[in-house]
N, C-alpha and C positions, 0 to 999 in steps of 0.2 A: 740680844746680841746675835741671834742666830736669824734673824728674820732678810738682814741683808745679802745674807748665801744661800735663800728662798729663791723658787725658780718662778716667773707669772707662767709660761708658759714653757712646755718641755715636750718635743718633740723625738719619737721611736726611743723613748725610754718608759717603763712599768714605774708608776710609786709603789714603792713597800710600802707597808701598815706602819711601820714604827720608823718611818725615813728613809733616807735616801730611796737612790734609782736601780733599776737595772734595765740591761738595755733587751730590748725587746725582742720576742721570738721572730724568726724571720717566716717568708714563705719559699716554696719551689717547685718550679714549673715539671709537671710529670704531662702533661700530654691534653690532647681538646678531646672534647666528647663524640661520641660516635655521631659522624654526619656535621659536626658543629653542631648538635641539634637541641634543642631544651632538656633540663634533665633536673633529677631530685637525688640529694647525697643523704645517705642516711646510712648510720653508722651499727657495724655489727660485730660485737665480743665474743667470739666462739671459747674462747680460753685465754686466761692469762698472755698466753704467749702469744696467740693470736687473734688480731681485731683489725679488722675490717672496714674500710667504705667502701657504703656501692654504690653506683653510678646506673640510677632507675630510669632510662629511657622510654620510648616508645616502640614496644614491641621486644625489649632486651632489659637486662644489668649486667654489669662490667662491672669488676672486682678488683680494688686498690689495697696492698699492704704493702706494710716497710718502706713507705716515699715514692711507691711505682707502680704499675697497675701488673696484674697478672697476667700471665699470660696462659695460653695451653701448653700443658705439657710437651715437649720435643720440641713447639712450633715458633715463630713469630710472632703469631695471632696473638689477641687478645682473649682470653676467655672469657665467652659471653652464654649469660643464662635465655635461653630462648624462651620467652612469655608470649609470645603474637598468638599462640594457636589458644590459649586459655580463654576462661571468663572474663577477664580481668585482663582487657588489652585496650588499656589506658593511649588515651592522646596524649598531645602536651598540654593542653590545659587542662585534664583529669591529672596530673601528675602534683601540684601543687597543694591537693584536696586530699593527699593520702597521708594515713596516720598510720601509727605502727608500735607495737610495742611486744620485747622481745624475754622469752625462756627458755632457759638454757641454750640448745643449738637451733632453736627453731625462733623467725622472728613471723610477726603475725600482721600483717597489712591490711589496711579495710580504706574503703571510698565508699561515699553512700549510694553511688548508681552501679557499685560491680559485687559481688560475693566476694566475703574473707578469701583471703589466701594465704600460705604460708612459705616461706621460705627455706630449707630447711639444710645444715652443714651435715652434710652423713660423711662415715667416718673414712678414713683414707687420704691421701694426699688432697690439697687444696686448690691447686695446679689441674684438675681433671674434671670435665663439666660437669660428667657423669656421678661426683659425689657433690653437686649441688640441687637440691631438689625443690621446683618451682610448683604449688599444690592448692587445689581450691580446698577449703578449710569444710572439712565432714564434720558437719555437728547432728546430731540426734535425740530424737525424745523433745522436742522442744527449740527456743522457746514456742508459746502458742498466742494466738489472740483470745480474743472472748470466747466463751460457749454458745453456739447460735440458739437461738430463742424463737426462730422460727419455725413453728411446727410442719410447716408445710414444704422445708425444705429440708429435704431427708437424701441420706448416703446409703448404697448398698452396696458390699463386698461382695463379689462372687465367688471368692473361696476366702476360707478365715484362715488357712495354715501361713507362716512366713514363708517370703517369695514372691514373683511375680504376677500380678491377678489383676482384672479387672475390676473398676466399682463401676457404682453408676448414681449421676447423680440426678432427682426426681425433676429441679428445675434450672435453669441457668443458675452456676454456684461461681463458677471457673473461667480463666480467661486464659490466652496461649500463653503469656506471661507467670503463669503458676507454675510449669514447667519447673521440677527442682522445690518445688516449697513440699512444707508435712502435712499429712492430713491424719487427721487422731481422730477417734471416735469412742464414745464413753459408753461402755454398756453393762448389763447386770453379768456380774461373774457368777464363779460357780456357787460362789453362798448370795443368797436371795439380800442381805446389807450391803454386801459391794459390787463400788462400779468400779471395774477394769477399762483402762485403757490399751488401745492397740491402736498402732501406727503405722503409717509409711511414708514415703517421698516420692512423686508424684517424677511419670519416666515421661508419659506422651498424655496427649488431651484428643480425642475424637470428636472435630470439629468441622463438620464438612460442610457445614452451610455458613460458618461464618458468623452466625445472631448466636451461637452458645446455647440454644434448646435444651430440654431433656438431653444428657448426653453422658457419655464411657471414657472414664482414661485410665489409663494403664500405671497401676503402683507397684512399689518390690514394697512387701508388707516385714519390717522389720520385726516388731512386736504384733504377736497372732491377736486376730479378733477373735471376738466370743462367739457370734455367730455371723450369718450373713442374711438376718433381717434388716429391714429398711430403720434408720434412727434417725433423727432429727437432732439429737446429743453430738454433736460433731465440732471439731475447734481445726482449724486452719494454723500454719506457721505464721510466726508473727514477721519472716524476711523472707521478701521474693523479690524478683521484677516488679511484681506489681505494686507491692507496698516497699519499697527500698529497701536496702541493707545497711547497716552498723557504719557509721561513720568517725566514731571513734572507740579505743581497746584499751584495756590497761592490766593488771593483774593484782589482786589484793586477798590476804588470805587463801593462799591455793583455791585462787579460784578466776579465772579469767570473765572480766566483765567486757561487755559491747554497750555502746549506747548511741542513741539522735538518727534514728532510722528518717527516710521523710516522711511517711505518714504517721510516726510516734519520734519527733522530736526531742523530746521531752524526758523518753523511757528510756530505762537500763536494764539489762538481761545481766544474770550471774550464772557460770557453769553450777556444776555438782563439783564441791570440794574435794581436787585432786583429780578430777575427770575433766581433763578443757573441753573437748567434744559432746558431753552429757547436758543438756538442761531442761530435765525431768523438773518439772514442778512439786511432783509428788512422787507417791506407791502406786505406779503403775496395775499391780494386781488391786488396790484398792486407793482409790481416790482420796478416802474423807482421810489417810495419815499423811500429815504433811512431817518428813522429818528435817534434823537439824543442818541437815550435809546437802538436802536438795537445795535445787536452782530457788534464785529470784526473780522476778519479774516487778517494777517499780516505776513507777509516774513522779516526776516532780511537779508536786503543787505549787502553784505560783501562782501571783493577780496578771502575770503575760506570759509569754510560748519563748523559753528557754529555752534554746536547740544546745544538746551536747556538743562540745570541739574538743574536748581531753577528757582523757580518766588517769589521774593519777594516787597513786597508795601513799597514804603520808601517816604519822604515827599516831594520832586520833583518831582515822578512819581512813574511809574512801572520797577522792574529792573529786567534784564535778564543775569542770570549768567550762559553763555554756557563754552563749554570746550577751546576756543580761545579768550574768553573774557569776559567782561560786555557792556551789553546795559540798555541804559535808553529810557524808553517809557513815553512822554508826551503830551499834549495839547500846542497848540502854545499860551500861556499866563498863567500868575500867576495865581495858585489855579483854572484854569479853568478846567471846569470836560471833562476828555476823550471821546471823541463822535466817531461814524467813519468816518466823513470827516474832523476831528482836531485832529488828532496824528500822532507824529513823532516818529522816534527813531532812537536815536543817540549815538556811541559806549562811553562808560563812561573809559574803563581799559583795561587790556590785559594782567591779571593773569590766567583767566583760571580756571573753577573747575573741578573738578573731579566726575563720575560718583556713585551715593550713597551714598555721607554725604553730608546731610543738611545742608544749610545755617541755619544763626540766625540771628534777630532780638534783639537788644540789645540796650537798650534809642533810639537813635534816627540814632543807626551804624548798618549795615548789615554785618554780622562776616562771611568769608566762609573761608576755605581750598582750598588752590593755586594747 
């Protein structure tokens, strides 16, 4: 009886789950983008009371609440966060490629050809440019790539204390593009069983003939070296210029993951639980302790070359939605927390996402585009 007061079709009305309509949310016009120009909306929860879209241009973001865009305080303007002068000074076709994923008041933005960045709501009115803060993302201790194997290409510190110093490296190691990556070196500490690591982050490169020779660059040495003998035990950051950056972010057990660099498409890096900035692999004073709180480092095995596009936290694990599939990352036991000697990862699907729309989270289902 009910079938003949059935609609075939129903326009600017919602179906409810258990019948009937209702009639659908509207929109409203608040204003064009800066220039008319291309742009990415991507939404930010600072508090209950207040969330955000912003409006990611080229060279700026512009800031919507309450149905209208913000302005500066006193003025007419719009208030605009200035990005031009950063690492991270995106075109418009770099703006499609950024992923993002957000804690507490800081949201976290990655593209695979520029360095993390962060964005960050510091406290004060919202109205003033001055408490919104535009940051390239400091990470330390990690992650790293392999340990070179080459004995004939050896690193030398010129002072071991933390601080500015030069090294030197024996043969061409480095390219001007290293600029900003870590460079770690493994050496016998003070008891004759461990090897200490010390680090730094790489300020200038002395390159004056252009072929990268024998040659000097200038580090701020974070973590002191043991001595300043030449080693061959030396490990490089695993994200520069040279080798790309993190193309996709997510967060899972207090711990912020990166993943799908270009030259490790494949790999995910996990902070140090409760340190987003840390991804110590290990015991810096000694090597061979790996504890349960350090970083990971992880390759998805596969029969082809999975690049990451999402990281999302879902209630079984950590999930990996590259462009040949999904992977799920867990600990070998219920509700047991991810360590680096207790996780796996095992493929969950085989739809595949596509590079530049976001997954979602949604109750308790991860929603992506095939």
């Amino acid at each position: 009886d009910k079938y003949p007061n059935g609609a075939a079709t129903i326009k600017n009305f919602t179906v409810l789950k258990h019948g009937g309509v209702t009639r659908r949310m509207g929109t409203k016009h608040i204003t064009t983008t800066k220039s008319d120009g291309k742009v990415r909306l991507i939404p930010f929860q600072y508090s209950t009371t207040q969330t955000y879209m912003l409006e990611f241009g080229v060279g700026y973001i512009r800031i919507y609440r309450d149905s209208g865009q913000l302005l500066e305080s006193g003025t007419t303007d719009p208030l605009e966060i200035d990005t031009s002068a950063s690492n991270a000074a995106y075109t418009e076709d770099d703006l499609a490629k950024l992923n993002f994923a957000q804690s507490a008041d800081v949201l976290f933005v990655v593209h695979p050809d520029y360095p993390p960045h962060e964005l960050q709501r510091l406290a004060g009115s919202d109205d003033l440019a001055a408490n919104w803060g535009w940051f390239q993302y400091d990470f330390k201790d990690g992650p790293y790539g392999d340990l070179n194997s080459d004995v004939d290409k050896t690193i030398k510190p010129a002072v071991a204390a933390t601080g500015e110093t030069t090294i030197t490296a024996s043969i061409g190691i480095f390219t001007s593009t290293d600029v900003g990556r870590l460079v770690a070196l493994e050496q016998v500490g003070s008891e004759d069983t461990e090897i200490h690591r010390g680090y730094g982050k790489i300020l200038s490169i002395d390159d004056p003939m252009g072929d990268l020779p024998t040659h000097d660059l200038v580090i701020n040495v974070i973590e002191d070296f043991q001595t300043t003998s030449a080693v061959s035990t030396w490990r490089l950051g695993a994200w520069s210029d040279t080798t790309g950056w993190p193309r996709a972010v997510g967060f899972h057990q207090n711990r912020i993951w990166f993943g799908g660099s270009n030259t490790a498409p494949q790999t995910f890096w996990a902070s140090v639980t409760n340190d987003f900035a840390n991804f110590r692999p290990n015991n810096p004073e000694d090597t061979s302790q790996v504890r349960d709180s350090d970083g990971l480092n992880f390759t998805i095995s596969d029969n082809r070359v999975n690049t990451i596009r999402n990281i999302k936290s879902e209630v079984r694990g950590i999930l990996f939605l590259t462009d040949g599939g999904e992977f799920i990352g867990q600990a070998d036991g219920v509700f047991k927390p991810i360590t680096p000697t207790n996780f796996a990862v095992a493929r969950h699907g085989n739809f595949g996402s596509p590079e530049g729309v976001q997954s979602l989270q949604v109750a308790d289902r991860i929603l992506f585009v095939q």
